[in-house]
C-alpha positions as CSV (number, residue, x, y, z in Angstrom):
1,X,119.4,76.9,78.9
2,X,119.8,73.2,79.8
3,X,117.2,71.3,82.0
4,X,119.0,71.5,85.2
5,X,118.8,75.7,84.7
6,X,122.8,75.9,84.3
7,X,123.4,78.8,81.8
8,X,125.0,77.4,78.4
9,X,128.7,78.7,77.9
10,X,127.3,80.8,75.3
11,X,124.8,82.9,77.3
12,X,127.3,82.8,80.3
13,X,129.7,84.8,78.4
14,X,127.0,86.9,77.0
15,X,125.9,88.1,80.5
16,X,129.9,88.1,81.8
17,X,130.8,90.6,78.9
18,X,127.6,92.9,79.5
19,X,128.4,92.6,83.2
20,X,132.1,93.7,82.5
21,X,131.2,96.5,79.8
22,X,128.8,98.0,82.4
23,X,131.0,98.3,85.6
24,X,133.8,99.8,83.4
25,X,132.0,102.4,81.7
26,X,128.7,103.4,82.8
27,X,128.8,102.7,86.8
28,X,131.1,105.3,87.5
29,X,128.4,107.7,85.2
30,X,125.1,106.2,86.3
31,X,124.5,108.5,89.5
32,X,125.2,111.4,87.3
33,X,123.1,110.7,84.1
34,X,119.8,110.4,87.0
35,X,120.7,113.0,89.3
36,X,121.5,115.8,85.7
37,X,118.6,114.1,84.0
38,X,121.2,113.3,81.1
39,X,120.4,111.8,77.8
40,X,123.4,109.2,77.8
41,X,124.3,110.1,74.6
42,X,127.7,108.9,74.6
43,X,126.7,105.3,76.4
44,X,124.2,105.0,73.7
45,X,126.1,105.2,71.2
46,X,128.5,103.2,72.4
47,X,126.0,100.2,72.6
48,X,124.8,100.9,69.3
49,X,128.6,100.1,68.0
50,X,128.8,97.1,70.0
51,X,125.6,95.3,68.2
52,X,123.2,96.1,71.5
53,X,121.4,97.9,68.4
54,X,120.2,95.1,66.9
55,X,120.2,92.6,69.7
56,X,117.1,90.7,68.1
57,X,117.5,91.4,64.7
58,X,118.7,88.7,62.4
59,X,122.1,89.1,60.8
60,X,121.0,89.9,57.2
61,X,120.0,93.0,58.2
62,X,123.2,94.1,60.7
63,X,121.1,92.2,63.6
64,X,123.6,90.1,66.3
65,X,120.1,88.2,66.3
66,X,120.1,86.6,70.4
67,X,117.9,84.4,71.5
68,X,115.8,85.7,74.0
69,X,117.6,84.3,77.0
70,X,120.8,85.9,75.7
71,X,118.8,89.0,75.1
72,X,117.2,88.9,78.8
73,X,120.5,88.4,80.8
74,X,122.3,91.1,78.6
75,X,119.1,94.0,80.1
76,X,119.0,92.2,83.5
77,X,123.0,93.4,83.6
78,X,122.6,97.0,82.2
79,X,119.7,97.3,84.4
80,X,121.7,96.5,87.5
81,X,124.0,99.5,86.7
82,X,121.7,102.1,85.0
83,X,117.9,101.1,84.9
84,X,117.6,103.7,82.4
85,X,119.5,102.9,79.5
86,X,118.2,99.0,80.5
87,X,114.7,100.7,79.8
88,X,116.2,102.6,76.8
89,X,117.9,99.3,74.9
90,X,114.6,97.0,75.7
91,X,112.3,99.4,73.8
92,X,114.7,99.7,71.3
93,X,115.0,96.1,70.7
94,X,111.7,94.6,72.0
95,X,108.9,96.4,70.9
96,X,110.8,98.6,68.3
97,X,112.4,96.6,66.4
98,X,111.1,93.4,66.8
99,X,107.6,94.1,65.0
100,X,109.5,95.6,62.1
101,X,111.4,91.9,61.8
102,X,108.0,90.0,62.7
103,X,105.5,92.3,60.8
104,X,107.6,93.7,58.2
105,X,107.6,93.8,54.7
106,X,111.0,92.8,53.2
107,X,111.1,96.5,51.7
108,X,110.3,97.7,55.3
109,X,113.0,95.9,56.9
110,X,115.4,96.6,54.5
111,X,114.6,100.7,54.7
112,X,114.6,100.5,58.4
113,X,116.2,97.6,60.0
114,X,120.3,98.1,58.8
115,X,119.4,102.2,59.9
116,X,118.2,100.8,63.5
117,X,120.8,98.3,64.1
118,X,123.6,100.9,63.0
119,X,122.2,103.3,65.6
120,X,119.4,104.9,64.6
121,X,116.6,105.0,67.7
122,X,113.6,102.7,67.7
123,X,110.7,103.5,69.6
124,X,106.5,102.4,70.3
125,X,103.7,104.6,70.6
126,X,100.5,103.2,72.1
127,X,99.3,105.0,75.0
128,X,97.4,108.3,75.0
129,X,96.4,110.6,77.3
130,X,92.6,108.6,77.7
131,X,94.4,105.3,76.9
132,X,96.9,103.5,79.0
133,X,96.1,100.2,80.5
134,X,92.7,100.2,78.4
135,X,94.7,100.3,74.7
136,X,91.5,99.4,73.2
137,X,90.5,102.7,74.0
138,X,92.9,104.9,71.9
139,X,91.7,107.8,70.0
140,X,94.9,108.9,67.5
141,X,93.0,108.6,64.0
142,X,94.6,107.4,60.5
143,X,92.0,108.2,57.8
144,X,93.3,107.0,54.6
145,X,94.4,109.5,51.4
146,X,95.4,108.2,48.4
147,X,99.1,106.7,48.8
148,X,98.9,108.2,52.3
149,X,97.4,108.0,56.1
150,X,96.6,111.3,57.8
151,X,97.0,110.8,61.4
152,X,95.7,113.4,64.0
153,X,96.1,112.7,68.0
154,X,98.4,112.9,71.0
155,X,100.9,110.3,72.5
156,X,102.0,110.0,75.4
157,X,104.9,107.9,77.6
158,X,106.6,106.9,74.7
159,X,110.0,106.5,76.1
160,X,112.6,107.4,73.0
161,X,110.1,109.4,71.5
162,X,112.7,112.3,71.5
163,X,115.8,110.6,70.2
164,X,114.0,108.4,67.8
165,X,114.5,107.9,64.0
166,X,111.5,104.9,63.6
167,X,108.4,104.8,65.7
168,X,106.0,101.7,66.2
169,X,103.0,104.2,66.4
170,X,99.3,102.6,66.6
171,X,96.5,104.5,65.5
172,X,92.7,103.8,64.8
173,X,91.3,103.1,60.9
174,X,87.9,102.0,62.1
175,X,86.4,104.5,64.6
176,X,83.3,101.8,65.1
177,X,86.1,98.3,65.2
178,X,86.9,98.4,68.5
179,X,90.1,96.3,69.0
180,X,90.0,95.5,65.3
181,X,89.9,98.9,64.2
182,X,93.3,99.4,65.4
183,X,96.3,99.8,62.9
184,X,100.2,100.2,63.2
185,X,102.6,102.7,62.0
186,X,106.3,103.2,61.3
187,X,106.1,106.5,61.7
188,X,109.6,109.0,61.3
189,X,110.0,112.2,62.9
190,X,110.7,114.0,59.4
191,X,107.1,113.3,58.4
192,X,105.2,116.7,57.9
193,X,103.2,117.6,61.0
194,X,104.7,115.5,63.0
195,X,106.3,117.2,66.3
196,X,107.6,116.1,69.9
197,X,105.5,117.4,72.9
198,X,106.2,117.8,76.6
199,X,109.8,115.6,78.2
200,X,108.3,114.3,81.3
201,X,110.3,115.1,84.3
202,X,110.2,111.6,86.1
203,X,110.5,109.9,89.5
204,X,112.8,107.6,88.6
205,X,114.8,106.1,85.2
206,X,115.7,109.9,84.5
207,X,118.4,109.1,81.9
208,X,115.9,107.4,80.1
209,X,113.9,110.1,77.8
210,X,109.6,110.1,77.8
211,X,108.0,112.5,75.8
212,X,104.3,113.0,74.3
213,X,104.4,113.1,70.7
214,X,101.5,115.3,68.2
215,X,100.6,114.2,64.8
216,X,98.5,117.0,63.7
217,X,98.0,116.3,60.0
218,X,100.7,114.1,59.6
219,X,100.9,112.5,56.5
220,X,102.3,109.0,57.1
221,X,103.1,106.8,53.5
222,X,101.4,103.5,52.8
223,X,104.0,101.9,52.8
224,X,104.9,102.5,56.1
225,X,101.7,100.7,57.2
226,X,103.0,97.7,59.2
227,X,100.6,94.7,58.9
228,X,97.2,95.4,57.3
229,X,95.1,97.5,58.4
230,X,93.0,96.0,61.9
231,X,95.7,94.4,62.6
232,X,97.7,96.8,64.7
233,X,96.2,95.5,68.2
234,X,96.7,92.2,67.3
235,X,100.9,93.1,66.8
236,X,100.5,95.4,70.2
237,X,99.8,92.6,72.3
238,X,102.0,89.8,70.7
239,X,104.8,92.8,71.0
240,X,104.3,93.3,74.1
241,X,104.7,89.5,75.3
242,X,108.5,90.1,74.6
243,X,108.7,93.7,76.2
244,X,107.4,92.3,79.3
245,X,110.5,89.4,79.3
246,X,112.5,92.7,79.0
247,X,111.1,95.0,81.9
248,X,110.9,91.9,83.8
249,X,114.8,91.8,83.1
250,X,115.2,95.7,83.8
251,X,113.5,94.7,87.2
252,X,115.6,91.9,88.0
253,X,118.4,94.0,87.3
254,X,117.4,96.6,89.7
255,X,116.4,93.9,92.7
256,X,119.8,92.0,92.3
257,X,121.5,95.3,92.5
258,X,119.6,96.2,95.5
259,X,120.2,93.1,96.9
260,X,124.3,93.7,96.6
261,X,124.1,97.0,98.1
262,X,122.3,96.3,101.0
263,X,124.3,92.7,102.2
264,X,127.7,95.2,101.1
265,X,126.0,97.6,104.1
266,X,125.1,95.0,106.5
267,X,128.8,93.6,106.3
268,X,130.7,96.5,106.7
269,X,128.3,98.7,109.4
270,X,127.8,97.6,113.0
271,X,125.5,98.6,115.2
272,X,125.0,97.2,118.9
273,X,128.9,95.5,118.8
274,X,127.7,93.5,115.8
275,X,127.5,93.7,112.3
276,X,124.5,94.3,110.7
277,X,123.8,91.1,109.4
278,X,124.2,89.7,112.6
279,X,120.9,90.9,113.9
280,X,118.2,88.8,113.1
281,X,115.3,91.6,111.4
282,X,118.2,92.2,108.8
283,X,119.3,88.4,108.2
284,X,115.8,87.9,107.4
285,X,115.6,90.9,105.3
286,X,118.6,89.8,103.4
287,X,116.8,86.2,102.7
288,X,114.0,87.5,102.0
289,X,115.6,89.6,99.3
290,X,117.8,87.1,97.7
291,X,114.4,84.2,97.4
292,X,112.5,87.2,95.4
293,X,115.8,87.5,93.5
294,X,116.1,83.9,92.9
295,X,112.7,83.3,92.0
296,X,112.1,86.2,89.5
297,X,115.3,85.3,87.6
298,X,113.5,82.1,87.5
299,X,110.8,83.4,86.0
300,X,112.3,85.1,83.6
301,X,114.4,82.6,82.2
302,X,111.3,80.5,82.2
303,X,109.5,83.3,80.0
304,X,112.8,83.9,77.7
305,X,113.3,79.7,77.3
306,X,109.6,79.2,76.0
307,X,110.3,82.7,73.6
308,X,113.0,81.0,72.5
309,X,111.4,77.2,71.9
310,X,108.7,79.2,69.7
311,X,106.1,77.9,73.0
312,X,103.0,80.2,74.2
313,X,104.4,82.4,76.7
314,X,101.6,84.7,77.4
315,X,101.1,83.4,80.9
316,X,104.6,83.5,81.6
317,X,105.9,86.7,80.1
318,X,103.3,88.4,82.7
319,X,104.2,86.3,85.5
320,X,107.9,87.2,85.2
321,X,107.5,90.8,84.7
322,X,105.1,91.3,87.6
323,X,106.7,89.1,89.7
324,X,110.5,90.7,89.3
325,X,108.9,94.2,89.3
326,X,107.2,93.4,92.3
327,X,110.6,91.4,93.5
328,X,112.6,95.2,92.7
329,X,110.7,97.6,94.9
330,X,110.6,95.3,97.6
331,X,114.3,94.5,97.1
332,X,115.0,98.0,97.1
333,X,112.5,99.2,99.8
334,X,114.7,96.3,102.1
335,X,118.0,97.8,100.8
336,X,116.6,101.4,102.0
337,X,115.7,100.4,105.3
338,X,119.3,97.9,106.0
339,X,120.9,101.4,104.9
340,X,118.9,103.4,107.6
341,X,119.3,107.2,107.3
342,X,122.0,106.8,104.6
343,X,119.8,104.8,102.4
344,X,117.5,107.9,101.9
345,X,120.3,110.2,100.4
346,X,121.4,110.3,97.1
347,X,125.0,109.4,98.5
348,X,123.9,106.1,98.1
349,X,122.8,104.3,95.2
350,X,119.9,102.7,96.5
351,X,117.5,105.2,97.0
352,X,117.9,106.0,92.7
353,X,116.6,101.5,92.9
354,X,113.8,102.7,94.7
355,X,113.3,105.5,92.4
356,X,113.9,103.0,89.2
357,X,112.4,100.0,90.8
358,X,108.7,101.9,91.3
359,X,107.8,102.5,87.1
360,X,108.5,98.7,86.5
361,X,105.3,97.7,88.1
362,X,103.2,100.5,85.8
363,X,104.7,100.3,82.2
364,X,104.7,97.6,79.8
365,X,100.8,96.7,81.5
366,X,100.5,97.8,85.5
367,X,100.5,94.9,87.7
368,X,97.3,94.9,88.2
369,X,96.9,93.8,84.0
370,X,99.1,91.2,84.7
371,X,97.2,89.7,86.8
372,X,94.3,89.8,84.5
373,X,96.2,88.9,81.4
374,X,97.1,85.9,83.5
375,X,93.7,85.3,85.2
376,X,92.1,85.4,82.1
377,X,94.6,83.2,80.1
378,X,94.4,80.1,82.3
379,X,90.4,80.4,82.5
380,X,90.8,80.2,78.5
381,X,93.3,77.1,78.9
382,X,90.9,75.4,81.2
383,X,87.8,76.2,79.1
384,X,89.7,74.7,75.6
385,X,90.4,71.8,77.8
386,X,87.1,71.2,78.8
387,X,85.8,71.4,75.8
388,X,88.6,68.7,74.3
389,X,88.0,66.7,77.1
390,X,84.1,66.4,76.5
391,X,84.9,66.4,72.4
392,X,87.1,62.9,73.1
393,X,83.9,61.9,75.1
394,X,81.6,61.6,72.8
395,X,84.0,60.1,70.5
């Protein structure tokens, strides 16, 4: 991205193919996959062939490798047209992959990486019934055996966790470490006691699958320990720095697509002898919808440059995804309401945004985390400054 925000030719072309692929094959079977609750199978696999597999893996192990602004406009485009399989790829990728290639041995990556790039599923386990927003709080237990970990607990929202071949599953060594007493997994689904649990029937993203997942003695090899152990919350949190560039893409998806729908409406119906959009209360709907728009993809690209410049992106990776999650339910709340009665059928595409739009602002850290993840960061920034500041002072 150069300094005057004009995407390169490179990432232009990147979202232009994703934006072609996605109106040719999976618009037309979008509605159906969320109203049947359908397991895109087909779509999936299809991506999988066309490297979306492997999006941020590196090439040596069947990766396309993107950077993360490539990699962000490529979900914000499958998210305008099915936010589920947006969801589906950017768990795949983000915080599936992507600790494998950070956190990996070389033997890991080379067992699992050319498998998950090729099509195999990729998936991450952290919540728990008694730990969502609080992941410090988890309960799942790894006590180590020999060669082995035996794990015992319940999962929960992992979204893949049905379909998936490799699992970034986090579950506590240290019952007295806190945070530090947290470890990470690659965990299969072949491992004995090992099982999936309860496909939750959702709101919205319903070609996306979530499932709860049981490890009841299951005996998970030492070598598919990623990191040492205590380290797992540590590769959580910088994991989920990138998955929030990626829901905040999802999100941004879903607004813009909102956005289209409702100025289509307001063009073609009239009311009163005019068309919609010449009434005041929706022109100013309509800006209102495209400055969120504008300013979340902003935001995102903002998160994705510094990614991609190897810059701390903490602060940034939370504004963008609660901004643009924020930006996609009021986008398609605005889109509802410029549709009037029709925008509350399922004749309509926008009341599956609203639908979609509403789990962005919960998953991947709530909103309300965001805004202590960023709270919290700048007091941090201000304090280190301080203390520099009054360091060079008695110098």
């Amino acid at each position: 991205m150069s300094t005057d925000f004009r995407l390169s030719d490179d990432h232009a072309q990147v979202r232009d193919m994703v934006r072609e692929l996605c109106a040719g094959e999976f618009a037309p079977q979008a509605a159906r996959w969320d109203q049947e609750t359908i397991y895109p199978a087909d779509a999936m696999a299809q991506l999988a062939e066309l490297g979306f597999f492997g999006l941020l893996v590196p090439e040596e192990y069947g990766g396309v490798a993107y950077d993360p602004i490539a990699y962000a406009l490529a979900l914000e485009e499958l998210g305008r047209v099915s936010a589920g399989v947006s969801v589906m790829i950017s768990v795949h990728n983000s915080v599936g992959a992507w600790p494998i290639v950070k956190y990996g041995t070389e033997e890991q990556k080379q067992r699992f990486l050319p498998a998950i790039t090729s099509g195999m599923v990729a998936a991450f386990s952290l919540s728990e019934p008694g730990a969502g927003s609080d992941a410090g709080a988890l309960r799942c237990s790894a006590v180590r055996d020999g060669d082995h970990y035996v794990l015992n607990g319940t999962k929960n929202w992992v979204t893949n966790g049905a379909v998936a071949g490799a699992i970034v599953l986090f579950a506590r060594t240290d019952p007295a470490g806190g945070n530090k007493g947290i470890t990470a997994f690659i965990v299969t689904p072949d491992l004995p006691g090992f099982s999936v649990g309860k496909h939750e029937d959702k709101m919205g993203i319903r070609a996306s699958v979530t499932t709860e997942l049981a490890l009841q003695e299951c005996r998970v090899p030492a070598l598919n320990r990623l990191g040492d152990e205590g380290q797992g919350f540590k590769i959580a949190m910088s994991t989920l720095d990138g998955g929030r560039i990626g829901i905040a893409a999802q999100a941004l998806g879903i607004a813009a697509a909102a956005f289209d729908e409702g100025v289509r409406y307001a063009k073609t119906r009239e009311t009163f002898g005019k068309k919609l959009y010449e009434h005041q209360p929706v022109a100013f709907m309509i800006a209102e919808m495209d400055r969120r728009v504008a300013a979340a993809r902003l935001l995102m690209l903002r998160a994705a440059w510094k990614r991609a410049e190897g810059q701390p992106h903490q602060i940034d990776a939370s504004m963008a995804k609660l901004y643009a999650s924020e930006a996609a339910t009021y986008c398609a709340h605005r889109a509802i309401q410029i549709h009037g009665g029709y925008g509350y059928v399922k004749e309509y595409p926008v009341e599956r945004y609203y639908r979609d739009a509403r789990v962005t602002e919960i998953y991947e850290g709530a909103s309300e985390i965001q805004r202590l993840v960023i709270a919290r960061e700048l007091v941090r920034q201000a304090e280190a400054a301080d203390a520099a500041h009054t360091q060079e002072a008695v110098r």
